[in-house]
N, C-alpha and C positions, 0 to 999 in steps of 0.2 A: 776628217771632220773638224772643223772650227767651232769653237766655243766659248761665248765671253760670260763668267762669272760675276755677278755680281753679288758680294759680300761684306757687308761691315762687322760683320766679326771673323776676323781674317788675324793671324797673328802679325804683330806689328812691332819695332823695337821699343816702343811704351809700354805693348801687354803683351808681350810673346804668349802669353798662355790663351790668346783670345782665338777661339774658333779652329783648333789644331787640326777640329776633325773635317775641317772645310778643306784645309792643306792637305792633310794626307787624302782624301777623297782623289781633288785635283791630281797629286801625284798618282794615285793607283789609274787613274786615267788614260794618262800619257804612259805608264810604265805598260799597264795590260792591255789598252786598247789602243794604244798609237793616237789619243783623239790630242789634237793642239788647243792649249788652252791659251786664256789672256784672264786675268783677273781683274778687276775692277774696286777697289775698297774705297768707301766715304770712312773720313776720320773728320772724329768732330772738334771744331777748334770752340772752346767756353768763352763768354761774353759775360763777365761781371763785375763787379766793382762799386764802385759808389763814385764817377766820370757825373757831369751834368744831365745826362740821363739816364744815370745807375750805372753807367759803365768804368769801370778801368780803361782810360786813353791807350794806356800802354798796353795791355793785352790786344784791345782791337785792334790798334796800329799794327801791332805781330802779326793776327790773324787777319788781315787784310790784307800782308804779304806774304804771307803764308803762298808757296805754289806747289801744284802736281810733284808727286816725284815716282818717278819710273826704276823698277830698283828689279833684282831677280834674286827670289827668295825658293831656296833649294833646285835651282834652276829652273822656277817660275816668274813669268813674266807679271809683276805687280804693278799697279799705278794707283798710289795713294791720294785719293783727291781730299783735300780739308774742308769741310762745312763749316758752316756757324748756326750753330748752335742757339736758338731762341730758349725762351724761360717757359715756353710753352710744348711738352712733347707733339702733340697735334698741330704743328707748326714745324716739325723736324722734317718733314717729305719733302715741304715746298723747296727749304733751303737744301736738300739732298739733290733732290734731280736738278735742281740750278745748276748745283756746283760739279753734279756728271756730265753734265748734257755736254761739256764742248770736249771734254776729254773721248767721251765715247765716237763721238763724230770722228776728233783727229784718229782713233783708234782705228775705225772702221775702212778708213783710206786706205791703210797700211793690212790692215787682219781684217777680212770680210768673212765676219763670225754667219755661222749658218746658223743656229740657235743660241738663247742666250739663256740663264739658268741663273735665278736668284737665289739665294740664301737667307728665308724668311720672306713672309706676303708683305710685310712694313719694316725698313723701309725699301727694300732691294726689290720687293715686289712691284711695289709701285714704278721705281724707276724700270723694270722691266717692261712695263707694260707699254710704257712711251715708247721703249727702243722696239721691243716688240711690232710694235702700230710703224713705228719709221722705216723703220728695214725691211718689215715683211718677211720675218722670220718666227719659228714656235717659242713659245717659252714654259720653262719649268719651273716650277717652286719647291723650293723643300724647306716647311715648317719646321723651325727650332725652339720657337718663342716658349718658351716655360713659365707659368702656366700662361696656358693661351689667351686665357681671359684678357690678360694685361693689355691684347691688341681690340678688345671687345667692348671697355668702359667708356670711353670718348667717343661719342659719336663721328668728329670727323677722322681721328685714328681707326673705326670700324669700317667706315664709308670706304676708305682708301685699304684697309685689308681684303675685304670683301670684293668690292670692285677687280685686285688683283687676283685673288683664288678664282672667278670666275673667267677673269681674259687667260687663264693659264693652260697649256695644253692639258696637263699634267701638274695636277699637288702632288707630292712626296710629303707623309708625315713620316717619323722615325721610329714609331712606335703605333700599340692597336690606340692607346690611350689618347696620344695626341690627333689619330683618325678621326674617334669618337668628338675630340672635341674641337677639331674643323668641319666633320661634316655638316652639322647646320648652316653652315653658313656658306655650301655650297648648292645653287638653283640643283632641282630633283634631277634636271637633264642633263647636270654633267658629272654629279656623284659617282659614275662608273670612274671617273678620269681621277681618283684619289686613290692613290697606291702605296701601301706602306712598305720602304725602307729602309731599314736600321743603320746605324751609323758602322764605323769598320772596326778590326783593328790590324795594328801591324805586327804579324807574329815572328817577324825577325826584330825588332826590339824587343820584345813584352817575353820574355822564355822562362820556364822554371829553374831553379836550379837543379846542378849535377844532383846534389842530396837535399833532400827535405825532413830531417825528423824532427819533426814540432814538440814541444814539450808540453801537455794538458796542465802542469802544473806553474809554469813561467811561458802564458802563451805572449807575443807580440801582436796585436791588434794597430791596425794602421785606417786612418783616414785621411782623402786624398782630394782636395776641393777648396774653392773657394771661405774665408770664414765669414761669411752673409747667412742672416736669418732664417733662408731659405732651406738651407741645408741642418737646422736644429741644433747645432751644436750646443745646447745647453741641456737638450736631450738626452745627445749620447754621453755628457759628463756623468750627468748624475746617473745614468744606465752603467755607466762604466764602474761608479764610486761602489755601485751594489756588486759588480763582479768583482773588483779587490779584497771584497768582503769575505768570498768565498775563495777568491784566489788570489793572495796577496801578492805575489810575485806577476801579476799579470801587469805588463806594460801597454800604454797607447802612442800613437804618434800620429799628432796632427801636421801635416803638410798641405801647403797652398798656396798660406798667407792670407793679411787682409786688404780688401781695395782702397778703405777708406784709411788716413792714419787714426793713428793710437789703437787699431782693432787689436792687433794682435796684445799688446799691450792689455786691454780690455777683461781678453780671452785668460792671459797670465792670472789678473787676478782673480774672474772667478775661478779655476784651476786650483789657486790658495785658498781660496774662501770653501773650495769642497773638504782640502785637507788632500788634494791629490797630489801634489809638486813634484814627489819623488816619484811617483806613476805613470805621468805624463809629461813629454817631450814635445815643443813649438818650434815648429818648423818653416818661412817662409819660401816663397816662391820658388820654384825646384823645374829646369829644365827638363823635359822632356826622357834624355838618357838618365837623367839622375832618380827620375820618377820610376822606371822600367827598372834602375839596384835596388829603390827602395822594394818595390813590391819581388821583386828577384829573392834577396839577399836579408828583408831587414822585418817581415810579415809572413803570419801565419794565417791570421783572418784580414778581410778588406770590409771596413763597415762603411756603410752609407747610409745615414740616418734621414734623408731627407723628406721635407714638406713635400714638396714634388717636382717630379725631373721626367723632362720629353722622352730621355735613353737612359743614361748613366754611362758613357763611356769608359767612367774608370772602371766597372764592376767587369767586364768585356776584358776590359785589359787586367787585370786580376784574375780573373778566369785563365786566360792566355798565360799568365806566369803559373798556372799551376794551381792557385790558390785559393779556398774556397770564400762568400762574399754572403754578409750578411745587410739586408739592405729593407727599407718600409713600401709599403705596397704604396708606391706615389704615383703609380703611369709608366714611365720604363722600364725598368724594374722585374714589372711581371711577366715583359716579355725574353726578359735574360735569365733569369733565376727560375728555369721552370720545372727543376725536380729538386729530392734533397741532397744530390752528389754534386750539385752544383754551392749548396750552402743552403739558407734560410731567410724569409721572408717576414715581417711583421707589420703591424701597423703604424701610419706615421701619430709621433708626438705621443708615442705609449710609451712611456719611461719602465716601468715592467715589462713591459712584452719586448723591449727593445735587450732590456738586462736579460731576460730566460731565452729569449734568440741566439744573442750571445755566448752565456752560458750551455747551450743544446751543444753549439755547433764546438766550443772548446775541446767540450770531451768527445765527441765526433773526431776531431783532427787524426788519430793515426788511422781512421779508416776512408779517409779522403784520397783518391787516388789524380798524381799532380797531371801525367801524362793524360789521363783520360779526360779528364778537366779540359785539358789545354785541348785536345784533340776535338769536342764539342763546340769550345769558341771559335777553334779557326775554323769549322765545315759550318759553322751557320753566321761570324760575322768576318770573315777574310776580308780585303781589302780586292784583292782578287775577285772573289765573289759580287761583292758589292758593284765593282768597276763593270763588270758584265753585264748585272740587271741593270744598272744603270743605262750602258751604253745601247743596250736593247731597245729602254724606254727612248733612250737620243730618236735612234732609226725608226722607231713609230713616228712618234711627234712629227719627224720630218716626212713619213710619208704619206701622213695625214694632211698636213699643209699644203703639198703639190698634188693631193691627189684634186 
């Protein structure tokens, strides 16, 4: 089976942390099911300045020569196409399927993909749905967009999500959460064709250690994320400042970094201004293996404070190390976290309920068991598993279209 990807959040040597779970997806593909992939990524080239029509000459002129590059990332075949970027998001599609459309042609001469499989209904839906109609093949979507709404405000960014969920054999949401909030916006007659899911993990990275004995008294609390709004971090500070209180010796460790500059910076001072300093440790952007020691080697709890998330990948992969995750009922979430040997649950932007969640699960810690943990994440989100249901869904789609 042939299958060409389409992805803009794909990792890239500008954001290697972008889209991991799109990458290891692809590989658990080819490793469990033999199927041949080609991946597709738009990468957006910026258009600003103050030039005689607001632009920087000099950026455009770059992003004008800007070309394709064909590269093989973990022994995947990538072709990074560069867009431009307008000042208007609902203005991002047109310039997206421009800048696919001749790459996927030359593509298709060479790899005569039988289905092609978007990541996200906007913008990879939309360009799906073109190659979809040109080749006469199925297509699939699987929704990451958090929160969804984001693709629902714009009319013509709605027009072009919606348009795509309905040309699609099959939506894929990751979650019941993000289900619930694409199903409206799919016609009554193809609601059966929405199927949740979940993202994977990979339990030959992600492992507990040989020994675990956590101390309730100097626990390690780690969090593992992007440092955007989205995620609360001013939440779990001040959640945090009130478990110092009780437990002085409790450490935190924020890991991720920030997108924009000066965040991190930002983050430092209120950190000061709690009176945390010596509490809490900043961490930027952290590969992959290095992510898999911290949660190994360097955490006893995994908190995830957030506003709200499609899945939560890292909670999965914290799980897989053994270790129990304490996180806000935001939409993924409740579909990982579903008993209390797993860790505990709160509501988002509770500063209290986020501190007594915390605090529960501390003194909890020596009766956490790390193998049983890890044994739960791998039998309901393996990489393996995932690659199967997937590959399943492939062989429907296609034998729906020829029938």
């Amino acid at each position: 089976m042939k299958v060409l990807v389409l992805s803009h959040l794909f990792p890239h040597p500008d954001s290697p942390g972008s889209g991991s779970f799109v990458l290891e997806q692809v590989k658990a593909l080819r490793d469990h099911e033999h199927v041949e992939v080609r991946v597709v990524s738009g990468r957006p080239r910026w258009r600003r300045g103050a030039g005689p029509l607001g632009l920087n000459l000099r950026l455009v002129r770059r992003a004008c020569t800007d070309r394709p590059c064909t590269t093989n990332l973990e022994q995947i075949t990538v072709c990074y196409v560069p867009y431009h970027n307008l000042p208007a998001y609902c203005a991002w599609g047109w310039q997206y399927r421009r800048a696919l459309r001749r790459e996927i042609e030359e593509l298709h001469q060479t790899f005569p993909f039988e289905l092609v499989h978007a990541h996200t209904s906007y913008l990879d839906g939309s360009m799906g749905v073109e190659v979809s109609t040109r080749y006469r093949v199925p297509l699939l979507i699987t929704e990451h967009t958090g929160p969804f709404n984001v693709l629902t405000r714009n009319a013509i960014v709605r027009r072009n999500t919606v348009n795509a969920l309905n040309c699609a054999e099959y939506v894929i949401a990751v979650s019941a959460a993000q289900r619930d909030a694409v199903r409206p916006y799919l016609s009554p007659s193809r609601r059966d064709r929405l199927k949740v899911m979940p993202n994977g993990v990979d339990g030959g990275l992600f492992s507990p250690p040989e020994r675990w004995q956590p101390d309730p008294k100097a626990p390690r609390l780690l969090f593992i994320g992007y440092f955007v709004p989205l995620k609360n971090l001013p939440v779990l500070l001040q959640a945090f400042r009130i478990v110092t209180r009780e437990i002085p010796a409790a450490r935190l460790t924020l890991a991720g970094g920030a997108p924009k500059p000066g965040g991190e910076l930002e983050l430092s001072r209120r950190i000061r201004d709690l009176g945390l300093t010596g509490h809490v440790r900043v961490l930027g952007f952290l590969p992959r293996p290095q992510v898999a020691s911290l949660l190994r080697d360097e955490c006893d709890v995994l908190v995830l404070p957030s506003q709200a998330e499609t899945f939560g990948c890292v909670l999965v992969e914290a799980l897989a190390s053994g270790k129990p995750v304490v996180a806000t009922r935001c939409g993924g979430p409740e579909d990982i976290v579903t008993h209390p040997g797993l860790g505990a649950l709160c509501p988002p932007g509770d500063v209290q309920a986020l501190a007594q969640a915390l605090l529960e699960t501390i003194r909890r810690l020596p009766e956490f068991r790390p193998q049983e943990i890890r044994e739960e994440a791998l039998r309901r989100f393996s990489y393996q598993r995932l690659a199967s249901d997937l590959h399943g869904l492939y062989r429907q789609a296609l034998g729906q279209r020829s029938a």
